[in-house]
C-alpha positions as CSV (number, residue, x, y, z in Angstrom):
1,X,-20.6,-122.5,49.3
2,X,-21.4,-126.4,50.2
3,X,-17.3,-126.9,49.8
4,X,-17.4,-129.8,48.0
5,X,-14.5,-131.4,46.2
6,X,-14.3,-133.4,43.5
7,X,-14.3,-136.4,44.5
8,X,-17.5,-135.9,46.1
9,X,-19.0,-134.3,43.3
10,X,-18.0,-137.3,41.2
11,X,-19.8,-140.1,44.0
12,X,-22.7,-138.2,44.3
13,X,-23.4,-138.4,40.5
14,X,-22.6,-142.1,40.4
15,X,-25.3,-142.0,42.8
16,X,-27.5,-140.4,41.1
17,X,-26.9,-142.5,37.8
18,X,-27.8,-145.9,40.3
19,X,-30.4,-144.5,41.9
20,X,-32.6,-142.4,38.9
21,X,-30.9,-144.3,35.8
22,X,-29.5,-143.1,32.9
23,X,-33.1,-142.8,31.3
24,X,-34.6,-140.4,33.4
25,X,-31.0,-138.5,34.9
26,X,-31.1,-135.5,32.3
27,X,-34.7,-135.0,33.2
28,X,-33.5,-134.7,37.5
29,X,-30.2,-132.5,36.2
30,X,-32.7,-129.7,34.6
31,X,-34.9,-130.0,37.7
32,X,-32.1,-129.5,40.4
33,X,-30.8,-126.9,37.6
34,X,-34.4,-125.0,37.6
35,X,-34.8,-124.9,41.4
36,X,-31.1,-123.3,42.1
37,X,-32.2,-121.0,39.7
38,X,-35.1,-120.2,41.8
39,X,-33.7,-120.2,44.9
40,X,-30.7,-117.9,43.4
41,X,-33.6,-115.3,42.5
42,X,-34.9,-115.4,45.7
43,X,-32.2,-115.0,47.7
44,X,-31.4,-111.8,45.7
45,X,-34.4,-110.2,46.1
46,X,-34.2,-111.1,49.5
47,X,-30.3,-109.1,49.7
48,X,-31.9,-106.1,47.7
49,X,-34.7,-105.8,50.0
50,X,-32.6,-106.2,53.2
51,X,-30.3,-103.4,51.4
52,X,-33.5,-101.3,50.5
53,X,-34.0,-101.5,54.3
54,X,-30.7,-100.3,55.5
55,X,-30.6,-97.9,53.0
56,X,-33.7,-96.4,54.4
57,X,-32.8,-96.8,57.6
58,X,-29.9,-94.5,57.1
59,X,-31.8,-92.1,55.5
60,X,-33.9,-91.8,58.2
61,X,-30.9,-91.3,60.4
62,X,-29.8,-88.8,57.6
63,X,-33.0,-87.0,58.1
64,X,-33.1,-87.1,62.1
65,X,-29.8,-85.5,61.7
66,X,-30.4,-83.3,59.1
67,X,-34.1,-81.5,61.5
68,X,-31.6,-82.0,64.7
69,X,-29.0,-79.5,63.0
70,X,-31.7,-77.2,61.5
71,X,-33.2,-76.4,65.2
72,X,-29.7,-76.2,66.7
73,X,-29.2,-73.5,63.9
74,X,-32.6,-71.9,64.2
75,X,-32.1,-71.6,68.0
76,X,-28.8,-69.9,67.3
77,X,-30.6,-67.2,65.1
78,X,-33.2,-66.9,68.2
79,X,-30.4,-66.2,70.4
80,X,-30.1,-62.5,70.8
81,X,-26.0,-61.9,72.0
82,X,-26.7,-58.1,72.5
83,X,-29.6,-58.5,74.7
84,X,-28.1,-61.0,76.5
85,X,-25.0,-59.0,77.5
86,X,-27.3,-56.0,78.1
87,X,-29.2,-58.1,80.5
88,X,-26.5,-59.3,82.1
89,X,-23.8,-56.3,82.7
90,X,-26.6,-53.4,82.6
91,X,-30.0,-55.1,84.2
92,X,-31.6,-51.9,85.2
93,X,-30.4,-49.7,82.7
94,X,-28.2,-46.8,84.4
95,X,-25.1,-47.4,82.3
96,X,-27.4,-47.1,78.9
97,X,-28.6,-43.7,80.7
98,X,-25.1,-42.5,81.7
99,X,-23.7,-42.6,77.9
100,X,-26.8,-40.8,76.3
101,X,-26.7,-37.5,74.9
102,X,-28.5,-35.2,76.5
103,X,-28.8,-32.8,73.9
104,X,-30.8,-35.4,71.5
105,X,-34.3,-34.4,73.3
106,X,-35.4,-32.2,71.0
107,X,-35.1,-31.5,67.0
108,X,-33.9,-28.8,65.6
109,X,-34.6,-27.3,61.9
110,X,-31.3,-26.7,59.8
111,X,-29.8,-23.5,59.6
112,X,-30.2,-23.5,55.9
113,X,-31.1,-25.5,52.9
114,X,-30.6,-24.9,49.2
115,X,-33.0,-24.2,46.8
116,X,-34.7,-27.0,45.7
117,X,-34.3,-27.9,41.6
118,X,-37.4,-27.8,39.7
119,X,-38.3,-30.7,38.0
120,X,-38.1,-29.2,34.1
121,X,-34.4,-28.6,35.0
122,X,-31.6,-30.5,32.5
123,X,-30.0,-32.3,33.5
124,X,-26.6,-31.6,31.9
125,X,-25.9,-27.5,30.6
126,X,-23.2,-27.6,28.0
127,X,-20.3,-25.3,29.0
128,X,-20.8,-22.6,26.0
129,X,-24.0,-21.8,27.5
130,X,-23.8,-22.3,30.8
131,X,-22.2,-19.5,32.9
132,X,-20.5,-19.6,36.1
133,X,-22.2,-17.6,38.8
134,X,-21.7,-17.6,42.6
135,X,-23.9,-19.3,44.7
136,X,-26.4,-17.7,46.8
137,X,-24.9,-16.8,50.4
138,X,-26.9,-18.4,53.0
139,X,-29.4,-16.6,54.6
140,X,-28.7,-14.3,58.3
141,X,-29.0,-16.7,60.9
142,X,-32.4,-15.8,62.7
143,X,-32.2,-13.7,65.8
144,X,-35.4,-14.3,67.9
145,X,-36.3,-11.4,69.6
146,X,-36.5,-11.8,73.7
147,X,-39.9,-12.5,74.9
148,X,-42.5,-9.9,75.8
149,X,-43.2,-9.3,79.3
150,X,-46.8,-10.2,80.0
151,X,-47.4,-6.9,81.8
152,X,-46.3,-3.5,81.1
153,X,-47.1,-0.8,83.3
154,X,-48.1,2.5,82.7
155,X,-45.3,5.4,81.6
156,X,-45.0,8.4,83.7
157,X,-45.2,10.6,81.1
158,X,-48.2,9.4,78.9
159,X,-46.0,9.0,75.8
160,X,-45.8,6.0,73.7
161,X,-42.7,4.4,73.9
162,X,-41.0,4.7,70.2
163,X,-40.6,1.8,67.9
164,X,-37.9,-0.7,67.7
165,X,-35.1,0.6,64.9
166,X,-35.6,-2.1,61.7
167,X,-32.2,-2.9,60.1
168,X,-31.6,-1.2,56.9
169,X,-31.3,-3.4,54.1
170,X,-29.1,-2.9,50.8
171,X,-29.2,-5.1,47.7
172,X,-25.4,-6.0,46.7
173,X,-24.6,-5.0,43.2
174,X,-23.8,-7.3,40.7
């Protein structure tokens, strides 16, 4: 550190001897060894606080970096692609209009649905007792009848007009 060789060394102790004498010499050697000492500890408490401060002055660059990339990534999730094309290549809407179905305005019921199963029901039948039958056909579609006329007039020949013919219905055999 001081780069001193030894025949430096060596004339600054004969120095020393002249100057503090043999008598009190050990006495000076233990001082000048005590406050190295000292000045050792301090200068490395001194190095680990300067690296303390580094240290935390990357981690604060850590952390700008680390909120910097969480909005970039929050502002991604904000950014809405689909609307963004909508907005740009349909603005007012007619090309939406032009692919819609224009059957899709009202609902309709099913034709028909099964039975529903009770809640008692098992839920597994072993084969021995269980016996195949067909199902139920579905029921005739439903045949509304044309609307009434909201005025009849009067028959010539005062006679009711007869009664519509009701289908006749059979029960299949089984």
């Amino acid at each position: 550190m001081f780069d001193l060789a030894w025949s430096e060394i060596a004339l600054i102790a004969v120095v020393a001897l002249v100057v503090i004498g043999p008598k009190d010499l050990p006495d000076a050697i233990k001082g000048v060894a005590k406050g190295i000492q000292s000045l050792r500890r301090k200068v490395a408490e001194f190095q680990q606080q300067a690296d303390e401060l580094v240290r935390e002055a990357k981690l604060d660059d850590v952390r700008n970096q680390i909120a910097e990339v969480r909005n970039t990534i929050s502002d991604i999730r904000k950014f809405d692609i689909k609307g963004e094309i909508e907005k740009a290549v349909d603005s007012d809407g007619t090309v939406r209009k032009a692919f819609e179905d224009p059957m899709t305005g009202g609902t309709t019921a099913p034709a028909w649905e099964p039975p529903p199963v009770p809640e008692n029901a098992p839920a597994f039948v072993p084969p021995d007792v269980a016996r195949w039958h067909a199902p139920p056909p579905p029921p005739p579609p439903v045949v509304e009848a044309p609307p009434a006329p909201a005025f009849v007039p009067p028959s010539e020949g005062g006679t009711a007009p007869a009664p519509a013919a009701t289908p006749a219905t059979t029960t299949p055999s089984v």
